[in-house]
N, CA and C atoms as an extended XYZ file, in Angstrom:
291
Properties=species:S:1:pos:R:3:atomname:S:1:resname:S:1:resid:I:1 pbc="F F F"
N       131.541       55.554      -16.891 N   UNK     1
C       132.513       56.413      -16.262 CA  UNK     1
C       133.823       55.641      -16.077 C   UNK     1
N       134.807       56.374      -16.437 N   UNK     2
C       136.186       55.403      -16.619 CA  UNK     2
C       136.924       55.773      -14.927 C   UNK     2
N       137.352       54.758      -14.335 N   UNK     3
C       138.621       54.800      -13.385 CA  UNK     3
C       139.495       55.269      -13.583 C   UNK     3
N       140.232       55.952      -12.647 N   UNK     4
C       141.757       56.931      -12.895 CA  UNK     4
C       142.332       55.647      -13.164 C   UNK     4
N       142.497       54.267      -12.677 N   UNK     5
C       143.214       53.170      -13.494 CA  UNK     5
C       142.779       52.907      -14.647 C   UNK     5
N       142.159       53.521      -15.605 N   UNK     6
C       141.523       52.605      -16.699 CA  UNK     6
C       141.560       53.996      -17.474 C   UNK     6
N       141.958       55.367      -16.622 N   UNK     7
C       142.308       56.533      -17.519 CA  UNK     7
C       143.688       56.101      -17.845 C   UNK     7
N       144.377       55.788      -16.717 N   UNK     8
C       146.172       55.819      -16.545 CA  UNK     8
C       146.312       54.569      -17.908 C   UNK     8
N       145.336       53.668      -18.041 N   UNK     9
C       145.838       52.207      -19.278 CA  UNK     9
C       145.819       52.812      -20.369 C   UNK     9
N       144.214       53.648      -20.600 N   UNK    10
C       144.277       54.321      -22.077 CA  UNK    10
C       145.045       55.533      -22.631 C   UNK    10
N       145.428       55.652      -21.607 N   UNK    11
C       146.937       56.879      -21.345 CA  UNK    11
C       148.171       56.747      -22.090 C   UNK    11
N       148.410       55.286      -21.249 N   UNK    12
C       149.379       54.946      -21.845 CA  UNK    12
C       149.092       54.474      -23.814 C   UNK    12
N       148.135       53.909      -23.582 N   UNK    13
C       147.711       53.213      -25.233 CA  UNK    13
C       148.189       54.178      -26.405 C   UNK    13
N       147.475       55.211      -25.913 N   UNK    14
C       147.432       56.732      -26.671 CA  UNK    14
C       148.527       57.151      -26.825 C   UNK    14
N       149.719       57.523      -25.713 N   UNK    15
C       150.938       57.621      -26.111 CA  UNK    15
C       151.260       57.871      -27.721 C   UNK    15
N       151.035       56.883      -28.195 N   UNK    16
C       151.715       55.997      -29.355 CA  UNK    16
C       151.005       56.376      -30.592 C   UNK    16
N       149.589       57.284      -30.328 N   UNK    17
C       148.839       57.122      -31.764 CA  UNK    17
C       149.344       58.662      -31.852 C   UNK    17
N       148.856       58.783      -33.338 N   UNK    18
C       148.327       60.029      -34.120 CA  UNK    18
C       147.036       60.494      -34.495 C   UNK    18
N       147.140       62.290      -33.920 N   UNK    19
C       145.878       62.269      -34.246 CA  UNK    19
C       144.985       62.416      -35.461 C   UNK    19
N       144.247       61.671      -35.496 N   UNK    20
C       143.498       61.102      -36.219 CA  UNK    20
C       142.164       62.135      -36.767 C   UNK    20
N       141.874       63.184      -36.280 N   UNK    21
C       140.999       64.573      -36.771 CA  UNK    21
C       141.779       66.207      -36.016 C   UNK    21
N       141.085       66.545      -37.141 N   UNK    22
C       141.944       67.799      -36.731 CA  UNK    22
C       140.750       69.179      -36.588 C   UNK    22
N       140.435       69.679      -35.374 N   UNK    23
C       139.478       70.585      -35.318 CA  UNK    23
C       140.294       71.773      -36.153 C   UNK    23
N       139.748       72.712      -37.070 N   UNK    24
C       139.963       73.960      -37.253 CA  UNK    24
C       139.157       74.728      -37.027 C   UNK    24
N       139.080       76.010      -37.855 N   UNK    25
C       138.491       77.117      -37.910 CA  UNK    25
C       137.038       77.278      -37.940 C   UNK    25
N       136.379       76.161      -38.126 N   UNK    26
C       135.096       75.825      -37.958 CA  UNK    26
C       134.986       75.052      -37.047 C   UNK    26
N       135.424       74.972      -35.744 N   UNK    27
C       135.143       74.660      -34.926 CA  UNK    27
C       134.539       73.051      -34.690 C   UNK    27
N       133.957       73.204      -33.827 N   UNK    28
C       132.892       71.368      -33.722 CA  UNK    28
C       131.896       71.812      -34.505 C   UNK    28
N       132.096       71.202      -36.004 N   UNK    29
C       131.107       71.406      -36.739 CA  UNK    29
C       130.181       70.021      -36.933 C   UNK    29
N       129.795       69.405      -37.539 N   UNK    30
C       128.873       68.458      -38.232 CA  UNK    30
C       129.917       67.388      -38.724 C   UNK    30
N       130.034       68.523      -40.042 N   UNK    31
C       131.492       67.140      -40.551 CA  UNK    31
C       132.566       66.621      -39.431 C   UNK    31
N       132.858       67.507      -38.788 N   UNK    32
C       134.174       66.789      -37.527 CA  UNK    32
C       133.108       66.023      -36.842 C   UNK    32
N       131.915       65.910      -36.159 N   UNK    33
C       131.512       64.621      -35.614 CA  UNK    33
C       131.485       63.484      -36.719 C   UNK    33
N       131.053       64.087      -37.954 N   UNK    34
C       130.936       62.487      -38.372 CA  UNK    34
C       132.362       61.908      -38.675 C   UNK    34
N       133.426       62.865      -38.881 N   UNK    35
C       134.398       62.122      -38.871 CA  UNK    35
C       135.554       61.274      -37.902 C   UNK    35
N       134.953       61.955      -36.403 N   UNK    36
C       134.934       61.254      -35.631 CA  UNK    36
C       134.067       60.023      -34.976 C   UNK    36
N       132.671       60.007      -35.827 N   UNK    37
C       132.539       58.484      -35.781 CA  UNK    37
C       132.576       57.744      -37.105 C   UNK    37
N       133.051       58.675      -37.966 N   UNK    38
C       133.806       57.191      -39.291 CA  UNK    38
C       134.994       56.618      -38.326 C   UNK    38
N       135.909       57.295      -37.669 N   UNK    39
C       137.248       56.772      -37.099 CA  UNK    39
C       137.214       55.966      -35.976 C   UNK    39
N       135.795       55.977      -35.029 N   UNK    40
C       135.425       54.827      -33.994 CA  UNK    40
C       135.004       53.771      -34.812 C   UNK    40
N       134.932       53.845      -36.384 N   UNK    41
C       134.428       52.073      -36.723 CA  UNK    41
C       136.174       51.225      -36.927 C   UNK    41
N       136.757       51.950      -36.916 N   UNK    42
C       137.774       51.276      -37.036 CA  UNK    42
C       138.924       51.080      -35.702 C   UNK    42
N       138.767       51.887      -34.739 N   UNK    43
C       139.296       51.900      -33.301 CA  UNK    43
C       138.489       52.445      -32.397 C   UNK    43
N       138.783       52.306      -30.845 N   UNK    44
C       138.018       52.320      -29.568 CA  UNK    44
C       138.553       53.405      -29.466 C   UNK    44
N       140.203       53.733      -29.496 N   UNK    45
C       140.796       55.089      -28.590 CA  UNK    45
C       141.226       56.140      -29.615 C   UNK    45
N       140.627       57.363      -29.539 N   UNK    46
C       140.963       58.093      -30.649 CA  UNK    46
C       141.953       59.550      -29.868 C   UNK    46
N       142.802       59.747      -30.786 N   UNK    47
C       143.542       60.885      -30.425 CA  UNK    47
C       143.343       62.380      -31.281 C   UNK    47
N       142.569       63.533      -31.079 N   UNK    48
C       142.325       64.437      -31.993 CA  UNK    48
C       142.968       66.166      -31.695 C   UNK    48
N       143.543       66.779      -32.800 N   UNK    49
C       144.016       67.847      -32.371 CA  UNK    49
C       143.177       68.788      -32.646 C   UNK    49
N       142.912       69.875      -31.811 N   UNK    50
C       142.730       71.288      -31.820 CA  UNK    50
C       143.550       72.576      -32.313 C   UNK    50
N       143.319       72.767      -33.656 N   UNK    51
C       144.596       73.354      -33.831 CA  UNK    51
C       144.113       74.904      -33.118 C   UNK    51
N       145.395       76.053      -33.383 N   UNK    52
C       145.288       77.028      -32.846 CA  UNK    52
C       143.765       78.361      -33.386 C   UNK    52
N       143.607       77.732      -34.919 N   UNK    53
C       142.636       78.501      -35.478 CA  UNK    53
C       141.525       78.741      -35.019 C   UNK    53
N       140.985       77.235      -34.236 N   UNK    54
C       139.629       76.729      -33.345 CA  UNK    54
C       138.905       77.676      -32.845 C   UNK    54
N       137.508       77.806      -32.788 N   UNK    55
C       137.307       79.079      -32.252 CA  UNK    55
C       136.952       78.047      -30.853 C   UNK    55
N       136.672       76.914      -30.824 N   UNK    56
C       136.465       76.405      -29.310 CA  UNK    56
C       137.661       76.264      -28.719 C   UNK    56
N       137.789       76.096      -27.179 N   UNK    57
C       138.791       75.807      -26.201 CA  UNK    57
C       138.456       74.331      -26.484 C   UNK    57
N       139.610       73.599      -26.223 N   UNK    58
C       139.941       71.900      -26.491 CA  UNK    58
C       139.344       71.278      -25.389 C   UNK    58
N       138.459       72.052      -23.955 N   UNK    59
C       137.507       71.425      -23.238 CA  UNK    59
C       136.701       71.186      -23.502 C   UNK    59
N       136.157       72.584      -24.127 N   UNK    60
C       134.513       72.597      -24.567 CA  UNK    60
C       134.350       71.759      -25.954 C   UNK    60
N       135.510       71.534      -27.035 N   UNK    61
C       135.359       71.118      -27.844 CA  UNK    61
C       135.243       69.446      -27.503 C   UNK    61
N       135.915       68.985      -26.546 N   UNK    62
C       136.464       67.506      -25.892 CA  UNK    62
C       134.648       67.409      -25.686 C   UNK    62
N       133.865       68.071      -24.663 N   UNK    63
C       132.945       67.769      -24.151 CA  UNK    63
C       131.758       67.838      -25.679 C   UNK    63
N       131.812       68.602      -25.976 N   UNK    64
C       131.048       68.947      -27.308 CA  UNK    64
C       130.703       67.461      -28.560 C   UNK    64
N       132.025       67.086      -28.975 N   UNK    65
C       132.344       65.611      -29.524 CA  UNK    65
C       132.121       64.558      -28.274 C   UNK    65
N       132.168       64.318      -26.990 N   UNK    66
C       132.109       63.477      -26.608 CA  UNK    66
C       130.657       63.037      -26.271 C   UNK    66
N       129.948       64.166      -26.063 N   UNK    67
C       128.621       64.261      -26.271 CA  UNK    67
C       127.389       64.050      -27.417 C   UNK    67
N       128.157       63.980      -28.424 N   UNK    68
C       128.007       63.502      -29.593 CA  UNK    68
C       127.674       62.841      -30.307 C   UNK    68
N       128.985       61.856      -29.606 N   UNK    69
C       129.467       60.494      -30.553 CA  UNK    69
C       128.658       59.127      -29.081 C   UNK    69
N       128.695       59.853      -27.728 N   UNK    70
C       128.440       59.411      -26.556 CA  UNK    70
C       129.558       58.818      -26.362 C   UNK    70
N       130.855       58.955      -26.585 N   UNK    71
C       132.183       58.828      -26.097 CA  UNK    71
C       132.886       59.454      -24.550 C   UNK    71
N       133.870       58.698      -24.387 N   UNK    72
C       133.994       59.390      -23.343 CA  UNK    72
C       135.512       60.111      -23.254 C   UNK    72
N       135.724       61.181      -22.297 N   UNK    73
C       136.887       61.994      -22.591 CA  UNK    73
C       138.172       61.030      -21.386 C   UNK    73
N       139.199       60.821      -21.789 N   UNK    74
C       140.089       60.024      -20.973 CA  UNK    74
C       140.800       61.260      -20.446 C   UNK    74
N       141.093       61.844      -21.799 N   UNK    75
C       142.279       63.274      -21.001 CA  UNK    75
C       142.365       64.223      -22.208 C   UNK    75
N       142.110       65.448      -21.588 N   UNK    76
C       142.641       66.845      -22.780 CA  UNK    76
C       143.962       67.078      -21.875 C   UNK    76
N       144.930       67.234      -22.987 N   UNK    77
C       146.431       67.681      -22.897 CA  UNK    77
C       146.907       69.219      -24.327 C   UNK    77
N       147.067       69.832      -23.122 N   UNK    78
C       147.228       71.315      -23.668 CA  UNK    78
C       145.957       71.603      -25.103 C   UNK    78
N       146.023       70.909      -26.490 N   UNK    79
C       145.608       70.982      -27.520 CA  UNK    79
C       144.806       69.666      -28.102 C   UNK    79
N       145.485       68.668      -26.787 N   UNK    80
C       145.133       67.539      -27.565 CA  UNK    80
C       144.074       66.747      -26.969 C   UNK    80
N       143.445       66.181      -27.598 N   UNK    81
C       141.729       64.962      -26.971 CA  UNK    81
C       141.924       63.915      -27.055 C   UNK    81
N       142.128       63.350      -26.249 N   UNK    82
C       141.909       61.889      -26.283 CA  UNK    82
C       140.765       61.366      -25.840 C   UNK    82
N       139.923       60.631      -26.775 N   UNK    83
C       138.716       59.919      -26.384 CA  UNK    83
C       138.638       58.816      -26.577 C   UNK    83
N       137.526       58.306      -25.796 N   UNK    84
C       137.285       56.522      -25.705 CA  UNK    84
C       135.929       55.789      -25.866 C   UNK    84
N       135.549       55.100      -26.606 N   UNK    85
C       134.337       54.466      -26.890 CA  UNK    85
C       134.299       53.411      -27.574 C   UNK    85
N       133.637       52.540      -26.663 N   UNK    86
C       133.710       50.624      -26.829 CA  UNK    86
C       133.033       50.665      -28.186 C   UNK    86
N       133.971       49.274      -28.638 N   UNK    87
C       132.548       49.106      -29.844 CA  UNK    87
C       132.179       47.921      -29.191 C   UNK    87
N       130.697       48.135      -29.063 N   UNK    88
C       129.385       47.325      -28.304 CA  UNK    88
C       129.504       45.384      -29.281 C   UNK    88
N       130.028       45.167      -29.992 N   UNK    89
C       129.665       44.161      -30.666 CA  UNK    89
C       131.347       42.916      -30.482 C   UNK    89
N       132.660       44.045      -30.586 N   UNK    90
C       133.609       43.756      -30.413 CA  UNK    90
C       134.408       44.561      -29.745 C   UNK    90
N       134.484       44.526      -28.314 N   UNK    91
C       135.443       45.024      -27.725 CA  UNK    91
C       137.159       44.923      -27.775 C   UNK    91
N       137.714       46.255      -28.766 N   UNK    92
C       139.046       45.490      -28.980 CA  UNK    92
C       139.978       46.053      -27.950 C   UNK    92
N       139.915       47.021      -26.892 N   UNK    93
C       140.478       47.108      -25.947 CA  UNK    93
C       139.860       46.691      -24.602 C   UNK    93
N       140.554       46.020      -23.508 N   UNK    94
C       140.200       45.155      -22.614 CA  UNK    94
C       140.449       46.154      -21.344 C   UNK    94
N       139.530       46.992      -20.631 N   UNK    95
C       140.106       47.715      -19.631 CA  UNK    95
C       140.203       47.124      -17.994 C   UNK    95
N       141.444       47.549      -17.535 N   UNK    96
C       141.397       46.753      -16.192 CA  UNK    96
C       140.320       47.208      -15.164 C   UNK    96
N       140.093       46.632      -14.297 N   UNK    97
C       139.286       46.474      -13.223 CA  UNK    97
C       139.360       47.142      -12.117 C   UNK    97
């Protein structure tokens, strides 16, 4: 479970990315989880859009993938997901305390 300080760090991190999957018209299907964990082998903080086609709401879809992948949700903003999940072997983001 992440701290509102350790939401507010990966907050900021995220800022800066692009998102990196794009839910459509098929909703949280199969292929969008696995392509949201091809994209955790290469980063911890992922940023993903919901476009308008979605038949899920960007909560249920946030909770749906985060449940998933066993990631965790930092923040849904209007359309957008931001999620978070350590890699267990190399931690490349350091969260504060």
């Amino acid at each position: 479970m992440l701290t509102s300080k350790q939401r507010s760090f990966l907050m900021s991190l995220a800022a800066n990315l692009v998102p990196v999957v794009q839910i459509g018209k098929a909703g949280v299907s199969p292929e969008t989880v696995d392509s949201v964990l091809e994209a955790y082998h290469t980063r911890e903080l992922l940023k993903i859009n919901v476009l308008k086609t979605s038949p899920d709401e960007p909560i249920l879809a946030a909770d749906k993938i985060a449940k998933r992948t066993h990631s965790q949700i930092v923040k849904v903003i209007g359309r957008k997901i931001i999620l978070y999940k350590q890699d267990p072997q190399e931690p490349k983001i350091i969260l504060p305390r």
